[in-house]
LUMLUMDREN-2810 file (N, C-alpha, C; in Angstrom, 1 decimal):
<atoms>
<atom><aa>X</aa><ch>A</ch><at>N</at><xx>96.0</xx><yy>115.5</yy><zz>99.3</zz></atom>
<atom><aa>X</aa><ch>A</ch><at>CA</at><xx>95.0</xx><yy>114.4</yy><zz>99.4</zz></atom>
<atom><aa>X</aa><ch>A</ch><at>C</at><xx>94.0</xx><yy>114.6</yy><zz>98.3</zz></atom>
<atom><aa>X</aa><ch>A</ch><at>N</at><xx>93.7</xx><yy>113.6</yy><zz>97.8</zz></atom>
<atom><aa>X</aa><ch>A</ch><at>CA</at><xx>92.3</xx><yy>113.8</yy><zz>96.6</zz></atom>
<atom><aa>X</aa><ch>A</ch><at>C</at><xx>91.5</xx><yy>113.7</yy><zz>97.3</zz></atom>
<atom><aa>X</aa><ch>A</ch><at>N</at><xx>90.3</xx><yy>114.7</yy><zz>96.2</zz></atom>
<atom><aa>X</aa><ch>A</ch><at>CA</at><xx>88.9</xx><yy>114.4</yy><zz>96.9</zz></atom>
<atom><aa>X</aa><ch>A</ch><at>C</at><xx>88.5</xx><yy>113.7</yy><zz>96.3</zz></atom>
<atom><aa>X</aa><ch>A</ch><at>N</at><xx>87.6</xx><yy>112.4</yy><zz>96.8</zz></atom>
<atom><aa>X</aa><ch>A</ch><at>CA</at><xx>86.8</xx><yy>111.3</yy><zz>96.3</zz></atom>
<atom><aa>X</aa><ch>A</ch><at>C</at><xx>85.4</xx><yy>112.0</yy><zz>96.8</zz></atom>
<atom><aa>X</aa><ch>A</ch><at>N</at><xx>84.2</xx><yy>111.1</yy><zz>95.8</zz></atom>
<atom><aa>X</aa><ch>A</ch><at>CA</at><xx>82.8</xx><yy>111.5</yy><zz>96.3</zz></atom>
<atom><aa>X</aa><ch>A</ch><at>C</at><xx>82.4</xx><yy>109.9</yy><zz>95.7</zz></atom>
<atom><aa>X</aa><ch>A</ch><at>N</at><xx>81.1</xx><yy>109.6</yy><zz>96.2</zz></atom>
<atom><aa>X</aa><ch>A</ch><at>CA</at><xx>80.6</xx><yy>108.5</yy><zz>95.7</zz></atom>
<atom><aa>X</aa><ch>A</ch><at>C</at><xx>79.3</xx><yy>108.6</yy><zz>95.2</zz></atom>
<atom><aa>X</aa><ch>A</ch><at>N</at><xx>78.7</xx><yy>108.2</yy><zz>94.3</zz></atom>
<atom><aa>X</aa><ch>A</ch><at>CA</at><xx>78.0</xx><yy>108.4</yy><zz>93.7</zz></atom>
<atom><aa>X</aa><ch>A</ch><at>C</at><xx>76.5</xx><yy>107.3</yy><zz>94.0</zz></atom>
<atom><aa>X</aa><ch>A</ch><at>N</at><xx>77.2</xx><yy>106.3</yy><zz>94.5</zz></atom>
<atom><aa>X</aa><ch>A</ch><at>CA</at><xx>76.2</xx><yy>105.5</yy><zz>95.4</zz></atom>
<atom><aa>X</aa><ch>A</ch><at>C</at><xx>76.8</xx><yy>105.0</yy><zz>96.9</zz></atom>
<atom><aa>X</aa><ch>A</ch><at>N</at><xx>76.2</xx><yy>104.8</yy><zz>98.1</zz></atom>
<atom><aa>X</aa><ch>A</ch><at>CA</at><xx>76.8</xx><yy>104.7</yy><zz>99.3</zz></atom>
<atom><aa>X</aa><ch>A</ch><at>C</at><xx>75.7</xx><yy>103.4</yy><zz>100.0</zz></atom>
<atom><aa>X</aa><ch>A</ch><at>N</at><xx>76.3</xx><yy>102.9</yy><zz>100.8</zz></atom>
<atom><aa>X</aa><ch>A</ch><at>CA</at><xx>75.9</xx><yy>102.2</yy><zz>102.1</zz></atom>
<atom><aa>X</aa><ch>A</ch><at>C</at><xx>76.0</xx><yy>102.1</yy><zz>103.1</zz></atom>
<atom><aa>X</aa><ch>A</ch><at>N</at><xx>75.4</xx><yy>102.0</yy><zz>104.1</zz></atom>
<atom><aa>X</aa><ch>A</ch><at>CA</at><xx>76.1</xx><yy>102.5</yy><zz>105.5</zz></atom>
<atom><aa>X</aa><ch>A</ch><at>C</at><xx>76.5</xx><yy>101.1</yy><zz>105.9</zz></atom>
<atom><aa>X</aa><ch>A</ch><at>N</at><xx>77.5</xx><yy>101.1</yy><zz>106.7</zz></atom>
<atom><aa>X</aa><ch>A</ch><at>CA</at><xx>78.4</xx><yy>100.3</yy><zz>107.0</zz></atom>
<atom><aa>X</aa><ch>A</ch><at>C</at><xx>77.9</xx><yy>99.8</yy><zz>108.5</zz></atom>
<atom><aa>X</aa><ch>A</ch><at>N</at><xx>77.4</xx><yy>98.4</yy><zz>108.9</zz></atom>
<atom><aa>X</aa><ch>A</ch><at>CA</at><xx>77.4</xx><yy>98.2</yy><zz>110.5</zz></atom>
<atom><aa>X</aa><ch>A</ch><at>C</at><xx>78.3</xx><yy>97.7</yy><zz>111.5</zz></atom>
<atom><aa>X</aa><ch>A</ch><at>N</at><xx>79.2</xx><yy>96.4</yy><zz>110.9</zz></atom>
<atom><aa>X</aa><ch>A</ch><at>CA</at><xx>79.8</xx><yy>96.1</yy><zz>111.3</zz></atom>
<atom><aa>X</aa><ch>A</ch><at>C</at><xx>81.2</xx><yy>96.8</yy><zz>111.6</zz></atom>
<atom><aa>X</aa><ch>A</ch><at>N</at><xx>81.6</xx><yy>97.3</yy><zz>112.8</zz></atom>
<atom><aa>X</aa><ch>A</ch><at>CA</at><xx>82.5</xx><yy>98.1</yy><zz>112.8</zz></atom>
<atom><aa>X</aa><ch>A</ch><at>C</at><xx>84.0</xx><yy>97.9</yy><zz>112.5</zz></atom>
<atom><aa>X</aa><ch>A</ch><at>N</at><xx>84.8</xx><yy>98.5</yy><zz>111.4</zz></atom>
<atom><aa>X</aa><ch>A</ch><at>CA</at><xx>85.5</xx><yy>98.3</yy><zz>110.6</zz></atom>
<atom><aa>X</aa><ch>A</ch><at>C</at><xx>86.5</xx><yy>99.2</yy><zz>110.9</zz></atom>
<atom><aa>X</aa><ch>A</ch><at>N</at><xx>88.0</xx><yy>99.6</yy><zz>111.5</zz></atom>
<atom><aa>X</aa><ch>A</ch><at>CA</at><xx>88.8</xx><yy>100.4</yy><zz>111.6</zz></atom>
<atom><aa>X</aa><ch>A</ch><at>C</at><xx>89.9</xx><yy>100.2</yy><zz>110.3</zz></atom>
<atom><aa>X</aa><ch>A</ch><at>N</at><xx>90.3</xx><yy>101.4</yy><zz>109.9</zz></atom>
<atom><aa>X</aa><ch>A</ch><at>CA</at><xx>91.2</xx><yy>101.4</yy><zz>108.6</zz></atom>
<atom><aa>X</aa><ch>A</ch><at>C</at><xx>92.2</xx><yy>102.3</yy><zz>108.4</zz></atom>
<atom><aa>X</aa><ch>A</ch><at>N</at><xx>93.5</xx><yy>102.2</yy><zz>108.2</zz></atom>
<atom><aa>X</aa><ch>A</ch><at>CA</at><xx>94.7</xx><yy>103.0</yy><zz>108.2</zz></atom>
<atom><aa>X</aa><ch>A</ch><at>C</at><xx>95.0</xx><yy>103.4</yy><zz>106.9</zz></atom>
<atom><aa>X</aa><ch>A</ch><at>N</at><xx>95.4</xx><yy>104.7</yy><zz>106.5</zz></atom>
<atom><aa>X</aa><ch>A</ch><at>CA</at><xx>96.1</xx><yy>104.8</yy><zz>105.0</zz></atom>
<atom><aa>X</aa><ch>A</ch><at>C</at><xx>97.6</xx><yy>105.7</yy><zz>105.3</zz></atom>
<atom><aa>X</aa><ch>A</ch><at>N</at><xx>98.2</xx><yy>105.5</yy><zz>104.3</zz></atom>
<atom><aa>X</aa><ch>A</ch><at>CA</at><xx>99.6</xx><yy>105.9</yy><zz>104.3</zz></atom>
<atom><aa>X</aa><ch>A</ch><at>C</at><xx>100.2</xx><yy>107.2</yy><zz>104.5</zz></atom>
<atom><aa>X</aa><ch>A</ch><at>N</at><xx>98.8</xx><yy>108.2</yy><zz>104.4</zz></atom>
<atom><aa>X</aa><ch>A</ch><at>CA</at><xx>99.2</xx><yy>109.6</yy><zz>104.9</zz></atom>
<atom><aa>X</aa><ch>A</ch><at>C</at><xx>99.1</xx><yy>109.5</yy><zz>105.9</zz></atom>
<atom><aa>X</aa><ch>A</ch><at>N</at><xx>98.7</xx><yy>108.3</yy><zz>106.7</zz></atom>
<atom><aa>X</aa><ch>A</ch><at>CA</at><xx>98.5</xx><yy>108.7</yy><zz>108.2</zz></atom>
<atom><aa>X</aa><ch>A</ch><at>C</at><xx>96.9</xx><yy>108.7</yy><zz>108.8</zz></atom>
<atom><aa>X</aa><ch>A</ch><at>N</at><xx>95.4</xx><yy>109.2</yy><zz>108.2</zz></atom>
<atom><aa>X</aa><ch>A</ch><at>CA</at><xx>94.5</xx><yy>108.9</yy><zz>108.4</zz></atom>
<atom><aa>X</aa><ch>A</ch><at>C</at><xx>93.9</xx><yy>107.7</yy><zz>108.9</zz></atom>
<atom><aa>X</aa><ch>A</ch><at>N</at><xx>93.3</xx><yy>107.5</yy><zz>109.4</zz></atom>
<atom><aa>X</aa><ch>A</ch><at>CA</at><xx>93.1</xx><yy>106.6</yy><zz>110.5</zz></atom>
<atom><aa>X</aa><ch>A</ch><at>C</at><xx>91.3</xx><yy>106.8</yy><zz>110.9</zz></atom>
<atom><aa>X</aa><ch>A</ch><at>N</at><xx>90.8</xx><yy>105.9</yy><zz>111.1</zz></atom>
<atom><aa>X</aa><ch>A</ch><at>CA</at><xx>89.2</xx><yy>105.9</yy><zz>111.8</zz></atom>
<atom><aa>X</aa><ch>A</ch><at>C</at><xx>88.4</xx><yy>104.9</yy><zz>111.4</zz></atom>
<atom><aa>X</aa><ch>A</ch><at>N</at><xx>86.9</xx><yy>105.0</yy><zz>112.1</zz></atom>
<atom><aa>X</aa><ch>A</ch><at>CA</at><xx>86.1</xx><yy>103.8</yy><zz>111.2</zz></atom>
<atom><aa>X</aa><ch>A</ch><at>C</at><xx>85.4</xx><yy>104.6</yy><zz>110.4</zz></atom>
<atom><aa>X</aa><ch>A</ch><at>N</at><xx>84.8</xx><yy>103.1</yy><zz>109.6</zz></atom>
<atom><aa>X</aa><ch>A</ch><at>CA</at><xx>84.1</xx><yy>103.4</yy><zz>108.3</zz></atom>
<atom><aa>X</aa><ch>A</ch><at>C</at><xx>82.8</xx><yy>103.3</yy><zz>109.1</zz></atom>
<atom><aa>X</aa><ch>A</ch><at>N</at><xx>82.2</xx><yy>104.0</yy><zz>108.6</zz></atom>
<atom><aa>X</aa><ch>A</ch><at>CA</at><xx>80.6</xx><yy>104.4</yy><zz>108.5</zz></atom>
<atom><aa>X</aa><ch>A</ch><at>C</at><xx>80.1</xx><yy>104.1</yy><zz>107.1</zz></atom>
<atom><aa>X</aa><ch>A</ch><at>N</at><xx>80.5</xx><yy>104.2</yy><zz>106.2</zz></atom>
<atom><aa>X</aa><ch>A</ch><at>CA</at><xx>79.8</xx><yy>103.7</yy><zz>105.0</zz></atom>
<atom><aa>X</aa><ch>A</ch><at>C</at><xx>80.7</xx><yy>103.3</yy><zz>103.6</zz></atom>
<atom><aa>X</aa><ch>A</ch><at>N</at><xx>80.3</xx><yy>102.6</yy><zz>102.9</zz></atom>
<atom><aa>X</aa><ch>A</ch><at>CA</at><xx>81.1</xx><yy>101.9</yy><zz>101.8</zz></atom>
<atom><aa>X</aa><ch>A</ch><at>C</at><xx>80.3</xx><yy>102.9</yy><zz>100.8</zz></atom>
<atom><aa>X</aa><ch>A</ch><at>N</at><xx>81.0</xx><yy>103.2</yy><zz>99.5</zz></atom>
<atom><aa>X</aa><ch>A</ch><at>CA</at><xx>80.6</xx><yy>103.7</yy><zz>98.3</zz></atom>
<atom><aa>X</aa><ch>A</ch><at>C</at><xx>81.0</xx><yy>103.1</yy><zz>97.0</zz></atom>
<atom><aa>X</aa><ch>A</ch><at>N</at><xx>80.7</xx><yy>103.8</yy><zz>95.9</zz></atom>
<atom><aa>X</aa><ch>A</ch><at>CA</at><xx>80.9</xx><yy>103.7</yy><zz>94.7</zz></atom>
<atom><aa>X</aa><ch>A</ch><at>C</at><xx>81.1</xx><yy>104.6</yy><zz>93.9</zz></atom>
<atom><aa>X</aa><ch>A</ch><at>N</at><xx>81.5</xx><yy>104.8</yy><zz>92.7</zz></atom>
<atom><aa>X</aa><ch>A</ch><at>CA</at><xx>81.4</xx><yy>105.9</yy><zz>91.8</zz></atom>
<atom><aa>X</aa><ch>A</ch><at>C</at><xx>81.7</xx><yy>104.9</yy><zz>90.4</zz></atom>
<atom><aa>X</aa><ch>A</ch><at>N</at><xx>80.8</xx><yy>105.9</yy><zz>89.6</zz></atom>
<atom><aa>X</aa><ch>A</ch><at>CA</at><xx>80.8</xx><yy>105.4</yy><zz>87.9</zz></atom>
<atom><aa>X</aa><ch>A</ch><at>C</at><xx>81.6</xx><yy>106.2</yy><zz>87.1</zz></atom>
<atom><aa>X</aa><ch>A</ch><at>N</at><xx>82.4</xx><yy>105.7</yy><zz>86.4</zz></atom>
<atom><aa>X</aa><ch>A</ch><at>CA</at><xx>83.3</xx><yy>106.5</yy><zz>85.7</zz></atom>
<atom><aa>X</aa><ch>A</ch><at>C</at><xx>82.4</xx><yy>106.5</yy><zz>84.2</zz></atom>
<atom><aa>X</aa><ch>A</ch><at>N</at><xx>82.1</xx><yy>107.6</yy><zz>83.8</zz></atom>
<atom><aa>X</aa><ch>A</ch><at>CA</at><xx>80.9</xx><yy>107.7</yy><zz>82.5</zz></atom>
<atom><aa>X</aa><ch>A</ch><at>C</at><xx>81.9</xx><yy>107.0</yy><zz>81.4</zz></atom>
<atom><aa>X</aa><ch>A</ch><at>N</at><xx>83.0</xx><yy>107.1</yy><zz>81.1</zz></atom>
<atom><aa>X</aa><ch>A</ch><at>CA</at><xx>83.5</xx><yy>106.5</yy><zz>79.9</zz></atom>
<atom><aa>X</aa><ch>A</ch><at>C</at><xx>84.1</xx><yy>105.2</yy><zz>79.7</zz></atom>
<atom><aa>X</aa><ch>A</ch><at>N</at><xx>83.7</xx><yy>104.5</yy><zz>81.2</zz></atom>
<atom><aa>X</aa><ch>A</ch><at>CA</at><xx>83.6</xx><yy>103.1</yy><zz>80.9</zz></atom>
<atom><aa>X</aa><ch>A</ch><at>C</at><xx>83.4</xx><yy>102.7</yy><zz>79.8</zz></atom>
<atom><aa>X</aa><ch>A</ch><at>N</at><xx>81.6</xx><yy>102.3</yy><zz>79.7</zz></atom>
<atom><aa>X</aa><ch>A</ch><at>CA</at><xx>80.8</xx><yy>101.3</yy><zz>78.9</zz></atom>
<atom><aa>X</aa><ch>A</ch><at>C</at><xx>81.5</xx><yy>101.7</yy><zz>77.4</zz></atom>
<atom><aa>X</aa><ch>A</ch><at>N</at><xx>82.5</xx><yy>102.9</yy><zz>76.9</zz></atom>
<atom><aa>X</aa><ch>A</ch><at>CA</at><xx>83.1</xx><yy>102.5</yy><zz>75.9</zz></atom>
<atom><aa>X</aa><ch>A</ch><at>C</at><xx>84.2</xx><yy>101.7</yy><zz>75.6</zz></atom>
<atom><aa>X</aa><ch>A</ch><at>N</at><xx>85.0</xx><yy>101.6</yy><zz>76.8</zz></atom>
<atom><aa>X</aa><ch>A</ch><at>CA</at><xx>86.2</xx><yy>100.7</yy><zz>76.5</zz></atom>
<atom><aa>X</aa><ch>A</ch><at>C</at><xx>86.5</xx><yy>99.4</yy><zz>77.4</zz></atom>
<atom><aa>X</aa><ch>A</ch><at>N</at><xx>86.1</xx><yy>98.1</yy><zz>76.7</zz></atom>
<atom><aa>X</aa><ch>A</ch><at>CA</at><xx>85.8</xx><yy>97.1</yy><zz>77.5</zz></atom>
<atom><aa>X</aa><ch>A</ch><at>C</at><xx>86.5</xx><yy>96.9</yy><zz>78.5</zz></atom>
<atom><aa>X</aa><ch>A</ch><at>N</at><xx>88.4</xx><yy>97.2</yy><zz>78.3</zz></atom>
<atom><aa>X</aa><ch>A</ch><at>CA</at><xx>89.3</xx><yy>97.0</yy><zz>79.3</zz></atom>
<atom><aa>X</aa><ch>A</ch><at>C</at><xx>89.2</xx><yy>97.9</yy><zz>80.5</zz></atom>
<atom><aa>X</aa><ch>A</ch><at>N</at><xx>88.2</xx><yy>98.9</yy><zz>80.6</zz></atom>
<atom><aa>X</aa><ch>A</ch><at>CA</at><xx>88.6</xx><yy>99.8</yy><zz>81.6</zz></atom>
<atom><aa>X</aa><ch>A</ch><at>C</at><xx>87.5</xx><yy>99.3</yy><zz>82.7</zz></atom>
<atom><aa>X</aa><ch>A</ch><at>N</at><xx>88.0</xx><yy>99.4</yy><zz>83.9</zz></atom>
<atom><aa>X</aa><ch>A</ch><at>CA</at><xx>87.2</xx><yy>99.5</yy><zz>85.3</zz></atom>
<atom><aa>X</aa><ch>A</ch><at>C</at><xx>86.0</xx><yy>100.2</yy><zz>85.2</zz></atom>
<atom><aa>X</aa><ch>A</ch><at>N</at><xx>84.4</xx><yy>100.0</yy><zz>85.7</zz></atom>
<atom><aa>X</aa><ch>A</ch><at>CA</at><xx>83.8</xx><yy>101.4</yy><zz>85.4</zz></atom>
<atom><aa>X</aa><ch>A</ch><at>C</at><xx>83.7</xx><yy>101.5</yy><zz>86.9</zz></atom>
<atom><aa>X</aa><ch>A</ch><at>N</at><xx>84.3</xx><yy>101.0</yy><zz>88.0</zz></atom>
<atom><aa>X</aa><ch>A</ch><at>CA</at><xx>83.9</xx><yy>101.2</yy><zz>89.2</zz></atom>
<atom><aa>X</aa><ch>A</ch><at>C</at><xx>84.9</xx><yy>102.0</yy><zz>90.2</zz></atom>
<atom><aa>X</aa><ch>A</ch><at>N</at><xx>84.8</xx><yy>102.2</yy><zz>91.5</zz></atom>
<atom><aa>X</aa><ch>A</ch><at>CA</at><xx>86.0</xx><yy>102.0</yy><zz>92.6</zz></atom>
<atom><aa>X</aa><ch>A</ch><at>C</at><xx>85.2</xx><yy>102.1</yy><zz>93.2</zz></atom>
<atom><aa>X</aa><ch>A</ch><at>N</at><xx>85.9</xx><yy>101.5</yy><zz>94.5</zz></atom>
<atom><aa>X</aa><ch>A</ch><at>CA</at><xx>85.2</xx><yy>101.7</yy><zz>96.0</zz></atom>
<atom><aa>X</aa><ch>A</ch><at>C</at><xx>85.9</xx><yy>102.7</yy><zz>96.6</zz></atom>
<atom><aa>X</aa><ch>A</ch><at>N</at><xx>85.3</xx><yy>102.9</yy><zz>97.8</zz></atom>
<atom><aa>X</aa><ch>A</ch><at>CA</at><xx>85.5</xx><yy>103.9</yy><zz>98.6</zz></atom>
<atom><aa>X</aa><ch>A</ch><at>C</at><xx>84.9</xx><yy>103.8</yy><zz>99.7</zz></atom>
<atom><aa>X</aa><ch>A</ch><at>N</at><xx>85.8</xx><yy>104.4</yy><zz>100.9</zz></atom>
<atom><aa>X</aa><ch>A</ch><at>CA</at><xx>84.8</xx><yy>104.2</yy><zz>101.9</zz></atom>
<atom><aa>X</aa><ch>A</ch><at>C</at><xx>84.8</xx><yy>105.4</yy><zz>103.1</zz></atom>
<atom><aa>X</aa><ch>A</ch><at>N</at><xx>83.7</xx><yy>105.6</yy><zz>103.8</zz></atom>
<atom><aa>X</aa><ch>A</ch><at>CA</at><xx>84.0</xx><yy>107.0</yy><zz>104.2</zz></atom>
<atom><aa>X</aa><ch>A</ch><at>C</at><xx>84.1</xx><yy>107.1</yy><zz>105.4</zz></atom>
<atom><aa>X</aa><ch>A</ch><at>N</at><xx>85.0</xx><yy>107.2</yy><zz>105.9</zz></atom>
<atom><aa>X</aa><ch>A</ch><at>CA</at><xx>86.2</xx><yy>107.4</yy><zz>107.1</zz></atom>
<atom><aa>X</aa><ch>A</ch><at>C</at><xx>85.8</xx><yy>108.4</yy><zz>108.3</zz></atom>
<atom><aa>X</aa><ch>A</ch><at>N</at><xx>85.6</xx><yy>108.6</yy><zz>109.4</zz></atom>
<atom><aa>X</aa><ch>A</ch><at>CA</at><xx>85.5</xx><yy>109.4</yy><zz>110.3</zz></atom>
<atom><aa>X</aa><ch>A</ch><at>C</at><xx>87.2</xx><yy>109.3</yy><zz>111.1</zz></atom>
<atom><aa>X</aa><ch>A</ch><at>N</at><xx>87.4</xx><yy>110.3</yy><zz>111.1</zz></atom>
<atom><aa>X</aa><ch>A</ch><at>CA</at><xx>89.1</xx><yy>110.8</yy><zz>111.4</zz></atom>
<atom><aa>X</aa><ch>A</ch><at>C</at><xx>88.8</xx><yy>112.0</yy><zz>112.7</zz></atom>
<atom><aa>X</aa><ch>A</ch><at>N</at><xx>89.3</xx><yy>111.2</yy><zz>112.9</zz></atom>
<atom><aa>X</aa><ch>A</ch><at>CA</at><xx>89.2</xx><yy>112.7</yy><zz>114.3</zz></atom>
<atom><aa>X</aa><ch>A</ch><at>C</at><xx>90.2</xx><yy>114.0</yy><zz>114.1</zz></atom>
<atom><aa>X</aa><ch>A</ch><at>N</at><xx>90.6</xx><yy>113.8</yy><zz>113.6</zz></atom>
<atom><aa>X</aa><ch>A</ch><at>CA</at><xx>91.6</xx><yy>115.0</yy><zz>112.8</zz></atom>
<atom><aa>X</aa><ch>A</ch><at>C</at><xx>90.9</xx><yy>115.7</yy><zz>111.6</zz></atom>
<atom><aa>X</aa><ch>A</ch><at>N</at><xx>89.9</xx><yy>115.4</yy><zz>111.5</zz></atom>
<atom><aa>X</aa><ch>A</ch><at>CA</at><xx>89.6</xx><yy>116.3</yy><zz>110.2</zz></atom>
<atom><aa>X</aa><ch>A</ch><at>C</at><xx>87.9</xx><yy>116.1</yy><zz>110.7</zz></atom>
<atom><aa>X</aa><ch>A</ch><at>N</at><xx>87.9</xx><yy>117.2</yy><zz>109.7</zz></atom>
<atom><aa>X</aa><ch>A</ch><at>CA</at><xx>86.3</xx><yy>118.5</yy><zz>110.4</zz></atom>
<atom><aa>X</aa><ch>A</ch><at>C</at><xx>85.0</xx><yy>117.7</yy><zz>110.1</zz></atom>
<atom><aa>X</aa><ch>A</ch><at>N</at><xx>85.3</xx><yy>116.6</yy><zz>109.6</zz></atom>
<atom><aa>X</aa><ch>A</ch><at>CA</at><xx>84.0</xx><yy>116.0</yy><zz>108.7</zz></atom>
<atom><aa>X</aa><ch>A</ch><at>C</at><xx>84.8</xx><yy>114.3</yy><zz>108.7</zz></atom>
<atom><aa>X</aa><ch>A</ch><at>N</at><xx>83.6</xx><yy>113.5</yy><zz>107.6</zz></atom>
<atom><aa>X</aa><ch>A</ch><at>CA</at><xx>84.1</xx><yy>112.0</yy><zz>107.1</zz></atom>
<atom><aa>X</aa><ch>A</ch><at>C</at><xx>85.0</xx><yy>112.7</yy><zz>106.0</zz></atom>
<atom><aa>X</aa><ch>A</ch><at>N</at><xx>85.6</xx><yy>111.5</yy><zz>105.7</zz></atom>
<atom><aa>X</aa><ch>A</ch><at>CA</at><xx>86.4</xx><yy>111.8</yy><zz>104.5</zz></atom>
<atom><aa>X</aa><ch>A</ch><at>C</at><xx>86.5</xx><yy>110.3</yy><zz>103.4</zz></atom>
<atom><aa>X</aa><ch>A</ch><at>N</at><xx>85.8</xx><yy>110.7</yy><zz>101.9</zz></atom>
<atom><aa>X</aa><ch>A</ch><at>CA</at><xx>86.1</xx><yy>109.5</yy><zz>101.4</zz></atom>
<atom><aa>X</aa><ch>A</ch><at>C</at><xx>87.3</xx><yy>108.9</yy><zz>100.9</zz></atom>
<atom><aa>X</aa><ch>A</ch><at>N</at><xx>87.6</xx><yy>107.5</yy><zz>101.2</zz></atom>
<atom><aa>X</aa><ch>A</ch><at>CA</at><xx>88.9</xx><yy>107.5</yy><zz>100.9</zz></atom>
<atom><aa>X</aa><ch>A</ch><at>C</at><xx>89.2</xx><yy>106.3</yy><zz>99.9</zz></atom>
<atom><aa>X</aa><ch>A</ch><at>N</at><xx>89.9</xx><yy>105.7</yy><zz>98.7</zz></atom>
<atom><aa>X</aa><ch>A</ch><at>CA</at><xx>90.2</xx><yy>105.2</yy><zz>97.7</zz></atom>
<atom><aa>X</aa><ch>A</ch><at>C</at><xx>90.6</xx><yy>103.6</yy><zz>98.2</zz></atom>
<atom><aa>X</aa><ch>A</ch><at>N</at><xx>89.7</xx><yy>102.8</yy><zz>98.0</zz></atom>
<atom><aa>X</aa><ch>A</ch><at>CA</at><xx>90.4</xx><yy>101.4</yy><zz>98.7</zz></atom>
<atom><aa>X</aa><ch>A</ch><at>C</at><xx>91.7</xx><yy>101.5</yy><zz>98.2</zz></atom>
<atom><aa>X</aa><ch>A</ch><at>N</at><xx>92.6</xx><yy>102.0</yy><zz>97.2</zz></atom>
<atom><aa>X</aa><ch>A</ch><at>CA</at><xx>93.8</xx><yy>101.9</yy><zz>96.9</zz></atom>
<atom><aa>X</aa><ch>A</ch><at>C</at><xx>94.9</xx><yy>102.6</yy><zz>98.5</zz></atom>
<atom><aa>X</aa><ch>A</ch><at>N</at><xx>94.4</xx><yy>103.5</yy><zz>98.6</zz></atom>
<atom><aa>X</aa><ch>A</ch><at>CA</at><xx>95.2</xx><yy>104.2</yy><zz>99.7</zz></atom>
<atom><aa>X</aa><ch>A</ch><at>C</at><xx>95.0</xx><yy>103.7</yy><zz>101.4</zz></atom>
<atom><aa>X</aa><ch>A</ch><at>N</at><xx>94.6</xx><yy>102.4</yy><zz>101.4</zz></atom>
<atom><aa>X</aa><ch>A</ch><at>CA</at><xx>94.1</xx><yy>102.2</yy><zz>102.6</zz></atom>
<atom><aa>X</aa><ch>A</ch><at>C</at><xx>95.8</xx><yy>101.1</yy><zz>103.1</zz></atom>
<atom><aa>X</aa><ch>A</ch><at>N</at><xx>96.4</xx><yy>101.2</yy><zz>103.6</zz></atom>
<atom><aa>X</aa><ch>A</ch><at>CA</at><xx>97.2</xx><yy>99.9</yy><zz>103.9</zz></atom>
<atom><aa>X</aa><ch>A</ch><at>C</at><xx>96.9</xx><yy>98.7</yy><zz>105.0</zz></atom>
<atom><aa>X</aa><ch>A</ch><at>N</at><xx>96.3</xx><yy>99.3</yy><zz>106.0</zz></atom>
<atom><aa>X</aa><ch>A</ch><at>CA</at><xx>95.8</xx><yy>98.2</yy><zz>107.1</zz></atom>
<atom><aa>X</aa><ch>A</ch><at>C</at><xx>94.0</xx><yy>98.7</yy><zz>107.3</zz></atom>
<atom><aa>X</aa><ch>A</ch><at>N</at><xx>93.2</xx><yy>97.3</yy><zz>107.2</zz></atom>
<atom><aa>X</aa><ch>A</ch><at>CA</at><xx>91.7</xx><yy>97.4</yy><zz>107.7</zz></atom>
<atom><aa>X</aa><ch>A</ch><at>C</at><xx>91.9</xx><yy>95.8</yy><zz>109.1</zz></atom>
<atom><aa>X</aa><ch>A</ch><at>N</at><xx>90.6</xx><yy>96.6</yy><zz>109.4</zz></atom>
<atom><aa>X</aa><ch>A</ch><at>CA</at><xx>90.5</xx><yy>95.3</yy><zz>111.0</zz></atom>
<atom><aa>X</aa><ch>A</ch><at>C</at><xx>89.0</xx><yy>95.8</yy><zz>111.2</zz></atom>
<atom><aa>X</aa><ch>A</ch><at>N</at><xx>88.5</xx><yy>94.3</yy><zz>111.3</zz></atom>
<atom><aa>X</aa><ch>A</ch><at>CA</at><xx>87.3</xx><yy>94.4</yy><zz>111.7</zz></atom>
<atom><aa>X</aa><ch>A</ch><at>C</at><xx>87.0</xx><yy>94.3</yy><zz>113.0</zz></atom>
<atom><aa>X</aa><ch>A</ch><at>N</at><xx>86.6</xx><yy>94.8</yy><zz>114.3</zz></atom>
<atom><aa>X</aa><ch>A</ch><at>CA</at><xx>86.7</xx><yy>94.5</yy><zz>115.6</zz></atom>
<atom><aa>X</aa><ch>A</ch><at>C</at><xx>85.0</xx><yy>94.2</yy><zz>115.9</zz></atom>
<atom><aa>X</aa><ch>A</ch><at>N</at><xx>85.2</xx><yy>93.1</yy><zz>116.4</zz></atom>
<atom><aa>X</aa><ch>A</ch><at>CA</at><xx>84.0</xx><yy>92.2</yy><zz>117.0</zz></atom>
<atom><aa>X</aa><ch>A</ch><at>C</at><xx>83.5</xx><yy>93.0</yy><zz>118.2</zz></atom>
</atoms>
């Protein structure tokens, strides 16, 4: 598993459950961001990603995780 970190965060209220394909599973507590410094030189590149940081009952702590690796989110009212 990669480690992701974010470089800017939010906490998240609306409660949001989310699945990824290793299996991790939980709600999000907060949405993030990270800056990739070598952006602002190459116009075609992303300078962002999201991320969002997961409470898993299987693991010791949150865990941030790659909007790319998420396969199912659900918002529950």
């Amino acid at each position: 598993m990669t480690v992701h970190h974010a470089d800017f965060a939010v906490a998240v209220t609306q409660r949001i459950e989310v699945t990824t394909s290793s299996g991790l599973s939980g709600r999000v507590i907060a949405l993030g961001w990270w800056v990739d410094a070598e952006a602002p030189g190459d116009p075609e590149h992303d300078p962002t990603g999201t991320l969002y940081l997961v409470v898993d009952s299987t693991q010791p702590r949150p865990v941030w995780l790659a909007q790319g690796e998420l396969i199912s989110t659900r918002i529950i009212d």
